[in-house]
C-alpha positions in Angstrom: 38.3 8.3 -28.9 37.2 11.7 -26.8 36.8 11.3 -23.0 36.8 14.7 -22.2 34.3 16.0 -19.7 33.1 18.4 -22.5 31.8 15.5 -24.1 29.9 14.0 -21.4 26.4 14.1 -20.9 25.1 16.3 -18.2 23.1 14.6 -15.2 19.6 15.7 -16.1 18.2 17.9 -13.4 15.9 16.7 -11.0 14.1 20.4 -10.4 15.0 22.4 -14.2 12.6 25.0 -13.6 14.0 25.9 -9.8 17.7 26.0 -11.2 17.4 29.6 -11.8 16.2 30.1 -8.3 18.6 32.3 -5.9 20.1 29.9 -2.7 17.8 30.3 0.0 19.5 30.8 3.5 19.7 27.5 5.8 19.0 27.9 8.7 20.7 25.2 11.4 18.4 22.1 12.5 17.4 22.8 16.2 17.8 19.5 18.3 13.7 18.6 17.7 14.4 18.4 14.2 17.3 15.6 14.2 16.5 12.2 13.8 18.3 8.8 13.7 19.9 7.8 10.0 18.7 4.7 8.7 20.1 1.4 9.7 20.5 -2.1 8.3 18.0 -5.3 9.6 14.4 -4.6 8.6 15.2 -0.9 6.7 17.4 -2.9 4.0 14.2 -5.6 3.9 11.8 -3.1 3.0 13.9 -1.4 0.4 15.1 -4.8 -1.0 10.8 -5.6 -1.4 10.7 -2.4 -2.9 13.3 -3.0 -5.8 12.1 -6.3 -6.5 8.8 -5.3 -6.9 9.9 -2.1 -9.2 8.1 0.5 -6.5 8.4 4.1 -6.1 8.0 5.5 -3.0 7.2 9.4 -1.8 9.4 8.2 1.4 12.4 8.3 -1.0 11.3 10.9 -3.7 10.2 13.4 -0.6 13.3 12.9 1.1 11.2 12.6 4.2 13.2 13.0 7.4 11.6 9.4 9.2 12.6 6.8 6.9 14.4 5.5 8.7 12.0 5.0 11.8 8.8 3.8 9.3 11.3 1.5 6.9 12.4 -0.1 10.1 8.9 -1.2 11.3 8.5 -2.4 7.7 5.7 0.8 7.4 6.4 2.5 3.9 4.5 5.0 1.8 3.9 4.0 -1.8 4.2 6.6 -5.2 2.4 5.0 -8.5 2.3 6.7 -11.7 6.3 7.1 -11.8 8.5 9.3 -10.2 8.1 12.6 -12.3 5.2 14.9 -11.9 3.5 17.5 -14.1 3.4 20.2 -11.8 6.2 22.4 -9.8 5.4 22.8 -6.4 8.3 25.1 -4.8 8.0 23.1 -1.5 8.3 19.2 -3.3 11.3 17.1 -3.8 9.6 15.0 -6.4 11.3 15.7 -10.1 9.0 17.4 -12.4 8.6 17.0 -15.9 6.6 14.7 -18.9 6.0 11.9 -17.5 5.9 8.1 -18.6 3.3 5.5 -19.8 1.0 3.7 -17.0 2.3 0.6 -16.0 -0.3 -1.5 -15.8 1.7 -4.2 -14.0 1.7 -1.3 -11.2 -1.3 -1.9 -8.7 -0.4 -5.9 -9.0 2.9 -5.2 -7.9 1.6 -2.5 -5.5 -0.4 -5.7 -3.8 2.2 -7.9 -3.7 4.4 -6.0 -1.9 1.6 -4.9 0.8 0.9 -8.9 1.1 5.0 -9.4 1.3 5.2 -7.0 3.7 2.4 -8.4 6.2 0.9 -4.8 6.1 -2.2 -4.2 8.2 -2.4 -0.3 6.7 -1.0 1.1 3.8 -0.6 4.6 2.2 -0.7 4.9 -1.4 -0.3 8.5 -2.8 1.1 9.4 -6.6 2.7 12.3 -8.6 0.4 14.8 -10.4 -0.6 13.5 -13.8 -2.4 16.5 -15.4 -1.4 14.6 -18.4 -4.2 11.8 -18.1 -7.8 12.4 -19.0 -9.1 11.4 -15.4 -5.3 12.7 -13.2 -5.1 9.1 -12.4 -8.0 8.1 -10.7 -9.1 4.8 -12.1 -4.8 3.9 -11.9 -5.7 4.4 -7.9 -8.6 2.5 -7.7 -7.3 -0.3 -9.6 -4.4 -0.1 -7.1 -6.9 -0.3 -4.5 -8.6 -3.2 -5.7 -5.3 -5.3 -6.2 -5.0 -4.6 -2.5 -8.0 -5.8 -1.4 -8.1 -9.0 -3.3 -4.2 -9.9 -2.2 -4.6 -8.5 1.7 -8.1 -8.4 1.9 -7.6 -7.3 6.2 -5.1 -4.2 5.3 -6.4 -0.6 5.7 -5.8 1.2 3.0 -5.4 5.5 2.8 -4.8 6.9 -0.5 -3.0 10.4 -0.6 -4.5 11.8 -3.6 -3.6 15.0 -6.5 -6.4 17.8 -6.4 -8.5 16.5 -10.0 -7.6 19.9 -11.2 -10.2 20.2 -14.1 -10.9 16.7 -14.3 -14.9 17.1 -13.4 -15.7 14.3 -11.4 -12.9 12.1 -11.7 -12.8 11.9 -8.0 -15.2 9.7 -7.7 -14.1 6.5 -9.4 -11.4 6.8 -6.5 -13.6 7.3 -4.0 -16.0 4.2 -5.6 -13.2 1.7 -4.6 -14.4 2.7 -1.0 -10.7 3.3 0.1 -10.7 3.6 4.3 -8.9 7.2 3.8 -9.2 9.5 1.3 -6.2 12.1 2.0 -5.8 15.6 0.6 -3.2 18.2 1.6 -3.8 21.7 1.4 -0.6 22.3 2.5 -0.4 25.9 3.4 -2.5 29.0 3.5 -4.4 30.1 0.7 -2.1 33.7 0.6 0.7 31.4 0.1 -0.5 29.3 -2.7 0.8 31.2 -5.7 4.3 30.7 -4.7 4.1 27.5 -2.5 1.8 25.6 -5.1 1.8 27.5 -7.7 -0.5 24.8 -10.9 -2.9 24.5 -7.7 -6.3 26.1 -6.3 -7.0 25.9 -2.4 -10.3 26.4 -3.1 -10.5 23.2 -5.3 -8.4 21.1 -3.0 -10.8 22.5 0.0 -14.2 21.2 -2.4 -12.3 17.8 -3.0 -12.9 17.1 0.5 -16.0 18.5 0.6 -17.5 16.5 -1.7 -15.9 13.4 -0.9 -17.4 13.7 2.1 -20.7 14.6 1.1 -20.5 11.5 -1.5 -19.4 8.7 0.9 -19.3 10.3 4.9 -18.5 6.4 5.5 -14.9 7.1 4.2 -12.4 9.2 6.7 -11.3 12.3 4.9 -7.7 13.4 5.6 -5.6 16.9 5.0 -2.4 18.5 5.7 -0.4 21.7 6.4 3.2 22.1 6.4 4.2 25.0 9.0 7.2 27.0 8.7 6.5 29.2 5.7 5.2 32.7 6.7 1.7 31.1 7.4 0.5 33.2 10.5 -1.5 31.8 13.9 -4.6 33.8 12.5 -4.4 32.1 8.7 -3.9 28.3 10.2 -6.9 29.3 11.9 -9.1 29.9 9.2 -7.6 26.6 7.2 -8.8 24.9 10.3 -12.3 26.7 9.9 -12.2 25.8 6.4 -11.6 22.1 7.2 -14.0 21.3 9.2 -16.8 23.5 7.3 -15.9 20.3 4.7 -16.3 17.8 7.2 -12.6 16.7 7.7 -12.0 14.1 10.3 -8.2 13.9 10.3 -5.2 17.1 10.3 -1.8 16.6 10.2 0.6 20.1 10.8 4.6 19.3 10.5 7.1 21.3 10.4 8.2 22.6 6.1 12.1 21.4 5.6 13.5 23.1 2.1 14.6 19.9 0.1 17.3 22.5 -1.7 18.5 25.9 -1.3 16.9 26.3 -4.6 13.6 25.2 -3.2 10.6 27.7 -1.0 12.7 29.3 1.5 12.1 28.4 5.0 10.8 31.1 7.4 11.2 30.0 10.5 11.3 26.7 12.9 8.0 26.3 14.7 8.5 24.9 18.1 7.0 21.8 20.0 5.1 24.2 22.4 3.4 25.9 19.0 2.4 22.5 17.7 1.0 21.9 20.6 -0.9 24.9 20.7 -2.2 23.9 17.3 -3.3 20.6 18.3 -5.4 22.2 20.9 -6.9 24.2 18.8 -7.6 21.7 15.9 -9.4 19.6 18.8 -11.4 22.8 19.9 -12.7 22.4 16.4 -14.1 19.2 16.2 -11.3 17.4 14.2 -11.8 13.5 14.9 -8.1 13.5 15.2 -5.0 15.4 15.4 -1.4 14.8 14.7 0.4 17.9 15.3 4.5 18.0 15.8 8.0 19.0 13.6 8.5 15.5 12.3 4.5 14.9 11.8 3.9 14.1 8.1 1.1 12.6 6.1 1.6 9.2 6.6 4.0 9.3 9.5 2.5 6.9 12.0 0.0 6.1 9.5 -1.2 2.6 10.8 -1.4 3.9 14.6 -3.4 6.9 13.7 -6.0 5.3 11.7 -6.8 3.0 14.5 -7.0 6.0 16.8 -9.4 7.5 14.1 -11.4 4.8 14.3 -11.9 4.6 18.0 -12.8 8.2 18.0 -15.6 7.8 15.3 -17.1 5.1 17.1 -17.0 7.2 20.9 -18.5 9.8 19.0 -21.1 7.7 17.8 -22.1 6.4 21.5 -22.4 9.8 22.9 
């Protein structure tokens, strides 16, 4: 019998078409940047609901640096579709490659876990699935549904793909009337070849558009990760952009390489830039803001749709 480590199987890579990639420098974590690791008590709860319930998160997959705060207030971002995706965006930690089958077990178990959980907001994002006729849509709004028969008071927010060449697949998402309907652009539209390379900005900027235009009763949502040669002058213009489509809600946090093999960091932006970005996304017209290093999509989630809320209806009084 051969036990040699020839004869082993290799781990499968997680990233196979960044393996070629030369190390990127890293650059040392300024103190802004370091958080607290995760600890036991209500962390280990949500995981253990997680498991049982045969969930994905991005909170896991993304390696995103607050799971530990969000686990521990029982606040947790779920992934359906599975955990691989069909595209290879040089920023993401999420494995690429073919996919699996649906489960159609998914958006029940979604539910659950959001009733389990006492949830009063939820985020529900997914992978890319180019491979599906409609990217997914009618998977998300079947997920939505579940959530509204099983917590009929939690808020739900759905982080969405682009529809890349799916015509108006959109819309069955949207037709589920989720509360938010979240997009990232992510970075700067100079960047997007390298950054996000099977994506369009211009189609991820019309998503929201006509999401907008279709329901204005649903919040629309976007993102941009700072941090990777984007200049003051080019966030400006995604701003512009932004709120040319109506967007209520930006999010700016600071990029964080997964891997040296992943989009080379450029630089730390400080707390006094983010600031500055915050005043100018306000100057705007956004609704609301969340603008620091550690902001991400749904950091803070719950909080911020409340304070999106609020701000809708004081603009509606004036």
């Amino acid at each position: 019998m051969t036990t040699s480590v020839e004869t082993q199987a290799k781990p499968k890579l997680r990233h196979p078409e960044k393996a070629k990639n030369p190390d990127a420098p890293r650059l040392k974590k300024p103190e802004w940047l370091k958080v607290k690791a995760p600890t036991a008590g209500m962390f280990e709860q949500t995981r253990k609901v997680m498991r049982n319930n045969s969930l994905v998160t991005v909170c896991e997959e993304a390696a995103c640096p607050n799971i530990g705060e969000c686990w521990s207030k029982r606040h947790a971002t779920m992934m359906i579709m599975g955990e691989t995706c069909t595209r290879a965006c040089a920023f993401c930690n999420v494995a690429t490659g073919k996919p699996g089958a649906l489960d159609p077990f998914e958006p029940f178990n979604v539910a659950k876990s959001v009733a389990e959980l006492g949830l009063q907001h939820v985020v529900v994002t997914s992978v890319d699935r180019d491979d599906l006729d409609d990217g997914g849509a009618q998977h998300f709004a079947e997920t939505i549904r579940a959530i509204r028969e099983a917590s009929p008071g939690t808020t739900i927010e759905v982080l969405t793909p682009d529809f890349l060449r799916k015509g108006e697949a959109w819309k069955i998402v949207a037709d589920a009337r989720p509360d938010v309907f979240n997009h990232n652009l992510e970075t700067v539209p100079r960047l997007y070849a390298p950054v996000r390379p099977g994506s369009r900005y211009y189609q991820s900027l019309r998503l929201l558009d006509e999401v907008k235009r279709y329901d204005p009763s649903i919040f629309t949502k976007s993102g941009l990760m700072a941090g990777l040669g984007e200049d003051r002058l080019e966030v400006q213009q995604v701003m512009d952009d932004l709120r040319v489509a109506d967007v209520d809600f930006l999010t700016l946090g600071q990029y964080l390489a997964p891997t040296p093999k992943h989009f080379p960091m450029d630089r730390f932006v400080t707390p006094d830039e983010f600031k500055e970005y915050e005043r100018m996304a306000y100057s705007r017209g956004f609704l609301l803001v969340a603008s620091s290093p550690l902001t991400r999509s749904s950091y803070h989630a719950g909080e911020d749709f409340e304070r999106l809320r609020a701000a809708r209806q004081a603009q509606t009084m004036i």
